[in-house]
C-alpha positions as CSV (number, residue, x, y, z in Angstrom):
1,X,-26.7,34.4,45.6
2,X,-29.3,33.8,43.4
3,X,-29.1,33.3,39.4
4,X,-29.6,36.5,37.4
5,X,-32.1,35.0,34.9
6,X,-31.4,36.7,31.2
7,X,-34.5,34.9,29.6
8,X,-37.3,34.4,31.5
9,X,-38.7,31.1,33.0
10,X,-41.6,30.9,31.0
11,X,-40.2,31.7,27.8
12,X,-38.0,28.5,28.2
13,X,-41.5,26.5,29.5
14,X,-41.3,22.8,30.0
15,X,-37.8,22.3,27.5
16,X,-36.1,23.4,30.6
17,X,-38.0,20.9,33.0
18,X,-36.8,18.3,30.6
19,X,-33.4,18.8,30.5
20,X,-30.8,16.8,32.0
21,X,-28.0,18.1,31.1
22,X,-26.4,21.7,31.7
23,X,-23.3,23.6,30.7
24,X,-21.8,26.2,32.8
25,X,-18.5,28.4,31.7
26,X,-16.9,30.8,33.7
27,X,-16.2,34.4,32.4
28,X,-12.7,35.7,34.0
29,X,-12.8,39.3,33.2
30,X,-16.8,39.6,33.6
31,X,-16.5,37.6,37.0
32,X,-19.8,35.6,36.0
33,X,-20.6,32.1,35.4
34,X,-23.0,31.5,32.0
35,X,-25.5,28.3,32.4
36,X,-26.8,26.7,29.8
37,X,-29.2,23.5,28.9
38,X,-28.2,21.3,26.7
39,X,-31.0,19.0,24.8
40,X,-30.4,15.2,23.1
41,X,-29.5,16.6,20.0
42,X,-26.8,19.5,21.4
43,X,-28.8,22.3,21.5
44,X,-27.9,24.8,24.1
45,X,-30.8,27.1,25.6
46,X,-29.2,29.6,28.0
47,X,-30.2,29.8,31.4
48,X,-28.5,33.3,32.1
49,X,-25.5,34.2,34.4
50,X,-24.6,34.0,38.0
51,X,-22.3,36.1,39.8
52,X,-19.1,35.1,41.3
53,X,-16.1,37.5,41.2
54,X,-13.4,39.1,39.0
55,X,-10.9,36.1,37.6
56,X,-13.5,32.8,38.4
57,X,-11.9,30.4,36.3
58,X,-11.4,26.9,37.3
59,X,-14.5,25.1,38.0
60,X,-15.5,21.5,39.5
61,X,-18.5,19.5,40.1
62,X,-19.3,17.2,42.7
63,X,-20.0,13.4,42.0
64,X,-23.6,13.2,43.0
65,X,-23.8,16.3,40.6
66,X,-25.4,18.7,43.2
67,X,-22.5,21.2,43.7
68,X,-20.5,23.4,41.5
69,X,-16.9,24.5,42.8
70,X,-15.7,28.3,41.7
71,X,-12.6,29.8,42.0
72,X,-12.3,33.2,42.2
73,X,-8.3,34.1,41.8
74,X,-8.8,37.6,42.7
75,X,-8.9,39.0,46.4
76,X,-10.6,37.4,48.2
77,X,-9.0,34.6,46.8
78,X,-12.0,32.0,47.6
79,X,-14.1,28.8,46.6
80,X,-18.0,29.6,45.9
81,X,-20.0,26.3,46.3
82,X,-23.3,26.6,44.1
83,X,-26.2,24.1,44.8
84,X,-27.4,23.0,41.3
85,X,-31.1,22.9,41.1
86,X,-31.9,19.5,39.0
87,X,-35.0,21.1,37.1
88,X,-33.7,24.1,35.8
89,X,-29.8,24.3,35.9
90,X,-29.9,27.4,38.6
91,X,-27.3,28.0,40.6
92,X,-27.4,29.7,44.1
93,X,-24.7,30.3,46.2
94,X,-24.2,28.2,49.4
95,X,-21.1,28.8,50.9
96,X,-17.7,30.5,50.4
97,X,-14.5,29.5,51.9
98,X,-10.6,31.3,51.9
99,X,-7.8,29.5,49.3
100,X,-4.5,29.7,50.5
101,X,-3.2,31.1,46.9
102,X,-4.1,31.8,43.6
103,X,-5.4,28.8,42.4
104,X,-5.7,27.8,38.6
105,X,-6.8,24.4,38.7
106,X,-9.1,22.9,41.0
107,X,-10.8,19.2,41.5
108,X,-12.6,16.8,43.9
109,X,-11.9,13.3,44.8
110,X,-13.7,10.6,44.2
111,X,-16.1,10.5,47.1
112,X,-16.8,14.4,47.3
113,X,-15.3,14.6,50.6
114,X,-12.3,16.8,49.5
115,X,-11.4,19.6,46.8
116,X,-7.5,19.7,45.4
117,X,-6.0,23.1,44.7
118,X,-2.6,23.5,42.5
119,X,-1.4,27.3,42.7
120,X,1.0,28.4,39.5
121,X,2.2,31.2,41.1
122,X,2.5,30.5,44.5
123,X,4.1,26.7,44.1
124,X,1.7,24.7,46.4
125,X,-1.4,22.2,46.3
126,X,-3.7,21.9,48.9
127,X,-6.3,20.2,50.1
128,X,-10.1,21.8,51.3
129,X,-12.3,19.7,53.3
130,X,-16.1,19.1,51.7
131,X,-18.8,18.3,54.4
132,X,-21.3,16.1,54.3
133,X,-23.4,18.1,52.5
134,X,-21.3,19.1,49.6
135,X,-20.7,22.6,50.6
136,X,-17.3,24.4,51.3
137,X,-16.9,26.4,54.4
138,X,-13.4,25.6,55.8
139,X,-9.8,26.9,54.8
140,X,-7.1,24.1,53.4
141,X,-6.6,21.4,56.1
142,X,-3.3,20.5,54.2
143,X,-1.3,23.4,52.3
144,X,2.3,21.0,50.6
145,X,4.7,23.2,48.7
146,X,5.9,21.9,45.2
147,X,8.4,22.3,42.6
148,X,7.7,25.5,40.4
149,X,4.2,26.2,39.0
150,X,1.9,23.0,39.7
151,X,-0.9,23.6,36.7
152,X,-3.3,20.5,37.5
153,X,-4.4,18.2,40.8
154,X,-6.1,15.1,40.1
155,X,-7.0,11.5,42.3
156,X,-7.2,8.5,40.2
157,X,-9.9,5.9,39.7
158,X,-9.2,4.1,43.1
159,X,-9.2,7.4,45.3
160,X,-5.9,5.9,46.4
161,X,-3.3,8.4,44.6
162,X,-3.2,11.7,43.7
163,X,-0.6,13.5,40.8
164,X,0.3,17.0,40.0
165,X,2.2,19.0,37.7
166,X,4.8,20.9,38.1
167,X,5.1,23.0,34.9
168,X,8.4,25.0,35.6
169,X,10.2,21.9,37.5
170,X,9.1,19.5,34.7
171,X,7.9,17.1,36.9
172,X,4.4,15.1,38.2
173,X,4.4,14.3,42.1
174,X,3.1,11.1,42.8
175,X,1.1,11.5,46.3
176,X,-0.5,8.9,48.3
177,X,-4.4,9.6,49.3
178,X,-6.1,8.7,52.6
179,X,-9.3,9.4,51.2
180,X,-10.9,9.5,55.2
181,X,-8.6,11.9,56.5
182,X,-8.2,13.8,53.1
183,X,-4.1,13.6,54.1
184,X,-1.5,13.7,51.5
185,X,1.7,12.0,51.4
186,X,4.2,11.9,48.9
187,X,4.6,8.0,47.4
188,X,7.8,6.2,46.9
189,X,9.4,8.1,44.9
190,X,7.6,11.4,45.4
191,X,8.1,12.4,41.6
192,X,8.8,11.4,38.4
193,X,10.7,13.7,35.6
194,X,9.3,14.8,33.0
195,X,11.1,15.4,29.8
196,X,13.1,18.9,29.7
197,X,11.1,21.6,28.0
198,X,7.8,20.3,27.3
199,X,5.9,21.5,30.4
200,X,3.7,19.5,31.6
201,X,0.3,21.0,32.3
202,X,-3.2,19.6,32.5
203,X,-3.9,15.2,33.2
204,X,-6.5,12.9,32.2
205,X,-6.5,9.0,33.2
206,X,-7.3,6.4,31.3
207,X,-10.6,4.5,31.8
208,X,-8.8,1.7,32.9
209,X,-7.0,3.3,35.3
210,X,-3.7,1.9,33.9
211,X,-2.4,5.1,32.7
212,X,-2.3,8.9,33.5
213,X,-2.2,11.0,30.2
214,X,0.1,14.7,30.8
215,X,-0.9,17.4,27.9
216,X,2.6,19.2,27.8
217,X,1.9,23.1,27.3
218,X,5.1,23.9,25.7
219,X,5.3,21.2,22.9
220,X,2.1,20.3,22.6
221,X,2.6,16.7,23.2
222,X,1.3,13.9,25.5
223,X,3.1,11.9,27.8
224,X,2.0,8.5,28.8
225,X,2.6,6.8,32.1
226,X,1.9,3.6,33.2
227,X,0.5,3.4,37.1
228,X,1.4,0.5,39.0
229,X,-1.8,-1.1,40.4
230,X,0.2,-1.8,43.4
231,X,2.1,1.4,44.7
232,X,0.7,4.0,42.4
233,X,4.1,4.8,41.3
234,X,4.6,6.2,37.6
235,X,6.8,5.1,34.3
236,X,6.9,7.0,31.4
237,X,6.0,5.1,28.3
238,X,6.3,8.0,25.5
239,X,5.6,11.1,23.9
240,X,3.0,11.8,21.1
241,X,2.7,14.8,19.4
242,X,-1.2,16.4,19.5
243,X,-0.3,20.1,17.9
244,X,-0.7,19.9,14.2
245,X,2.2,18.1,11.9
246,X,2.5,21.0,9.6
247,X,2.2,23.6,12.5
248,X,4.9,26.3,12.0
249,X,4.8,27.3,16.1
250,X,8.1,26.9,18.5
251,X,8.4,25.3,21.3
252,X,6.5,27.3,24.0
253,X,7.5,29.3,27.2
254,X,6.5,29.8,30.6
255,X,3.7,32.2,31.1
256,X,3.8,34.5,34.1
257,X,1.1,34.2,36.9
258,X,-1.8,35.7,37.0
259,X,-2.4,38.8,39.1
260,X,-4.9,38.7,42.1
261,X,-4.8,42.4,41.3
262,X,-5.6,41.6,37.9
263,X,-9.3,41.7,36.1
264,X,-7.9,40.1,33.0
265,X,-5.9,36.4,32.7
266,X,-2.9,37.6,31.7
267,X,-1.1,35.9,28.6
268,X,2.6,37.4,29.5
269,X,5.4,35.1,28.2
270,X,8.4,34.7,30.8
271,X,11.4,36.4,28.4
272,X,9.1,36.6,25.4
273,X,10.1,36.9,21.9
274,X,8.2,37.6,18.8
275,X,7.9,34.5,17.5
276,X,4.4,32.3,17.6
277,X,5.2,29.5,20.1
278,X,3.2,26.4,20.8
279,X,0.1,26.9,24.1
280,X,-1.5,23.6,24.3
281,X,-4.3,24.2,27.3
282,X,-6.6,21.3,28.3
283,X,-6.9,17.5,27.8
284,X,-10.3,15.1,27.7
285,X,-11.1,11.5,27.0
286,X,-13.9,10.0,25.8
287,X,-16.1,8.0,28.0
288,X,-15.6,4.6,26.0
289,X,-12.2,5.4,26.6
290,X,-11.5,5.0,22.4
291,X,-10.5,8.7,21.7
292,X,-8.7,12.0,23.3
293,X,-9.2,15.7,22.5
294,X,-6.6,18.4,23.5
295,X,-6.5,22.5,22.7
296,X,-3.8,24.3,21.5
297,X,-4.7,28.2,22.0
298,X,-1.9,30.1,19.7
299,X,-3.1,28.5,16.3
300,X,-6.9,27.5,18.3
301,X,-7.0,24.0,17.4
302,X,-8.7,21.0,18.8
303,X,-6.5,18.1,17.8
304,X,-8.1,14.2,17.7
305,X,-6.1,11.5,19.0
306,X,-7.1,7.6,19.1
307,X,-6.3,5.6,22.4
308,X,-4.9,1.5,21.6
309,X,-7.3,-0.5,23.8
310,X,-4.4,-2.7,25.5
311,X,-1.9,-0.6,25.1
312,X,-3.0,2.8,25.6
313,X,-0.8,4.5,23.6
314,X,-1.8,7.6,20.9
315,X,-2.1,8.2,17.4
316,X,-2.6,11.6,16.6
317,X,-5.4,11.5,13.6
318,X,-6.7,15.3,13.0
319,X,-7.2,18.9,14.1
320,X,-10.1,21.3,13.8
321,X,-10.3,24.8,14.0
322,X,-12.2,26.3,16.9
323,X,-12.8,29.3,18.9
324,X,-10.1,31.6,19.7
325,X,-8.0,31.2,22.4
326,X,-9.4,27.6,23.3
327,X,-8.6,27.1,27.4
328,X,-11.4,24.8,28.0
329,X,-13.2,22.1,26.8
330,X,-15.0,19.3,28.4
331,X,-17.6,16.1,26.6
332,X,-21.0,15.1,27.5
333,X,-21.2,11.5,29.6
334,X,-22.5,10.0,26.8
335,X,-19.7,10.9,24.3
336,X,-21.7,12.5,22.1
337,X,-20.8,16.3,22.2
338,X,-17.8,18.4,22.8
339,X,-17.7,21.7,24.4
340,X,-15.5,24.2,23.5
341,X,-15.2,27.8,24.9
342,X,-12.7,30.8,23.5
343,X,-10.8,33.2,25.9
344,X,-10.9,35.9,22.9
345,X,-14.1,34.4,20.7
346,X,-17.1,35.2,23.4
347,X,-18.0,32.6,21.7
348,X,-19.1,28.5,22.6
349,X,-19.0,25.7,20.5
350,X,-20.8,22.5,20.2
351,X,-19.3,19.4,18.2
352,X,-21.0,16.6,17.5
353,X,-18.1,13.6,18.3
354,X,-18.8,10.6,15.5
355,X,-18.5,7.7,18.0
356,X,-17.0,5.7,15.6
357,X,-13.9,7.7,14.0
358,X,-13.8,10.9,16.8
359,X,-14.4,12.8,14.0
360,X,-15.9,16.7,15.3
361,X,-18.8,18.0,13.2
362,X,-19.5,21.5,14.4
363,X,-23.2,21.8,15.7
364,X,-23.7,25.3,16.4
365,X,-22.1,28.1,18.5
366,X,-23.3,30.2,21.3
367,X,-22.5,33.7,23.0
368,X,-20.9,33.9,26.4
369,X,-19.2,36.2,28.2
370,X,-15.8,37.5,27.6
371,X,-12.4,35.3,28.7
372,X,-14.6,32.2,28.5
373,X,-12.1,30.0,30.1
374,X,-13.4,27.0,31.9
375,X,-15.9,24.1,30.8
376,X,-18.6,21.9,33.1
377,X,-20.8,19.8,31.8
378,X,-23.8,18.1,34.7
379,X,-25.7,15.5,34.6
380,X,-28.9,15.2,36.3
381,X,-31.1,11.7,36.5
C-alpha cells in the first residue's frame, strides 16, 4: 500500500532528498500512520499519511532502519511490515502477518531476525519470525503465557535475554534468548517481584547494559535493576519517583483492555473512582546514557531524571508540560530532540534536549491525527 501523499513531492523539492531523519506516529482511532522529516535543527516537514487499520498503535523499526513494524489491535489483529524508502520517508506496505492477541507493545531483537509481542488483555508474549529480508509473513513460532497483563517485551544489549512486564502480577520475567532459533526460555528464576501496587509497565536499559529501568504506571516511579553479566538474572536496587513532587494524583489503577471491537483506545479504569490517579506511559534514555525522560498522561507531564554514571541510579530534576494525554515519546540518535505525541492534543511536539542539563526547550508543535499514541524516530545514512 502505497503512501497517501498530503503535500506534494515537489512542493517539498530537494529538503526532502536531504533528510535523514523521519518521524512516523500512529493514529489509533483514524487507523493511519503520519510521516514526517525532521531537519538538523528539528524542524518537521510532513510527508502525509499511510493507511494501516483501526487501533495501529505500537510501532517498531528494524536495525538496519529499512522496515517499520505496525500493529493493528483490531480484527484482523495483524503486523504490517512497511519498507522505508531512504530519500523520502515513504512507506509502502510489504507484508502482513496474523498476531495471536491483541498486542500493545511490540519490539525486535537485536539482529532483526525476530519481533516480541506482549498482549495486556490476553496474558501472553510471543515471538514472530523476521526473514532475511526484514519482512513479516509468518504467525508466532512461540506463543508463552504470563502472569496478568504483560505491557512491554524487550532483549537486552547482548541479544542474550529478554524481560517483560507483567502489570497486574507485578512482576518482570526474566527469559533466556537463543537469538538463532528465536526460542524463549524462562532464566533461573523465571521472575522477579515487583513492589505491590506500582505496576510495572514500559523498560529501558541502560547503555551499559548493567541495568534495566521499569517506568511503573501506577506510581509513577522507576525501578532499577541490576543484570548480572553472567546469568541475566535481575536485583532490584530502588525506586525513584518521576511524577511531579507536588503532584496531588493517587496512586493509579489497572486499566481495562482494549477492545478488538473497539475504534477508540479505551481509558476505562478497573473499579474506578472519581478521584485523578497517577498514568505514567512511556520511558526513554538518552543516547550518552546521562539523562531519562518518562510521561505521565493524567496531569501530561514529561518529567527529567539524571542517570549516576557508575552507579546508575536517578535523580528526579524537573517536569514540563506537554501535549495531552502523552503515550509516546521517543529522542533523536543524536540526543538532540525529543518527540512527544498526545492521545487527546492531535497535536506533536518537538523539544530541543540541552545536552548538558536535559533541560527541554519546546521547538515547535505539529498536527497529527487523532489518538496519536506511538513514536518512531529513523535514521537513514
Amino acid at each position: 500500500m502505497l503512501l497517501t501523499f498530503g503535500v506534494s513531492m515537489v512542493a517539498l523539492g530537494a529538503g526532502i532528498a536531504a533528510a535523514k531523519t523521519f518521524v512516523y506516529v500512529s493514529n489509533a482511532e483514524d487507523g493511519e500512520i503520519d510521516g514526517y522529516s525532521m531537519d538538523k535543527a528539528g524542524v518537521l516537514a510532513p510527508l502525509g499519511k499511510t493507511k494501516a487499520g483501526k487501533l495501529v498503535m505500537p510501532m517498531a523499526v528494524s536495525p538496519d532502519q529499512k522496515h517499520l513494524y505496525a500493529v493493528v489491535r483490531s480484527q484482523p489483529l495483524r503486523v504490517i511490515t512497511y519498507a522505508i524508502d531512504g530519500v523520502t520517508g515513504a512507506l509502502k506496505e510489504e507484508a502482513t502477518a496474523p498476531l495471536v492477541d491483541s498486542m500493545p507493545y511490540v519490539s525486535v531483537d537485536k539482529n532483526g531476525r525476530f519481533l516480541f509481542t506482549a498482549s495486556y488483555g490476553g496474558h501472553k508474549v510471543a515471538v514472530n519470525p523476521i526473514d532475511a529480508t526484514g519482512v513479516i509473513t509468518q504467525p508466532a513460532l512461540q506463543i508463552i503465557p504470563t502472569g496478568e497483563n504483560p505491557h512491554s517485551i524487550i532483549a537486552d544489549r547482548t541479544n542474550k535475554y529478554v524481560y517483560a512486564t507483567n502489570l497486574g502480577s507485578a512482576q518482570i520475567l526474566q527469559f533466556k534468548f537463543d537469538e538463532k532459533s528465536g526460542e524463549l526460555t524462562p532464566n533461573e528464576p523465571p521472575l522477579i517481584k515487583a513492589r505491590p501496587g506500582n505496576g510495572p509497565r514500559h523498560l529501558a536499559i541502560s547503555n551499559d547494559n548493567r541495568y534495566l529501568y521499569v517506568l511503573n504506571e501506577l506510581s509513577g516511579a522507576v525501578a532499577q535493576f541490576a543484570i548480572d553479566q553472567n546469568t541475566g538474572v535481575l536485583s532490584e536496587v530502588e525506586y525513584v519517583g518521576s511524577a511531579p513532587p507536588q503532584t496531588d494524583l493517587q496512586p493509579g489503577l489497572a486499566r481495562e483492555a482494549v477492545s478488538t471491537a473497539a475504534t477508540t483506545a479505551s481509558t476505562t479504569v478497573a473499579g474506578s473512582d472519581t478521584m485523578p490517579h497517577i498514568w505514567a506511559a512511556d520511558i526513554h534514555i538518552t543516547p550518552d546514557g546521562r539523562f531519562m525522560y518518562t510521561t505521565e498522561r493524567t496531569n501530561s507531564t514529561i518529567s527529567l531524571l539524571s542517570i549516576a554514571p557508575r552507579t546508575g541510579k536517578l535523580t528526579y530534576l524537573a517536569s514540563y508540560a506537554t501535549e495531552k494525554q502523552p503515550r509516546g515519546i521517543r529522542l533523536d540518535k543524536t540526543g538532540s530532540y525529543l518527540i512527544a505525541a498526545g492521545e487527546k492534543s492531535n497535536k506533536l511536539s518537538v523539544y530541543k534536549i540541552d545536552k548538558q542539563t536535559g533541560a527541554l526547550t519546546l521547538g515547535g508543535r505539529y498536527p497529527v491525527g487523532h489518538a496519536a499514541n506511538w513514536v518512531v524516530v529513523v535514521d537513514r545514512p
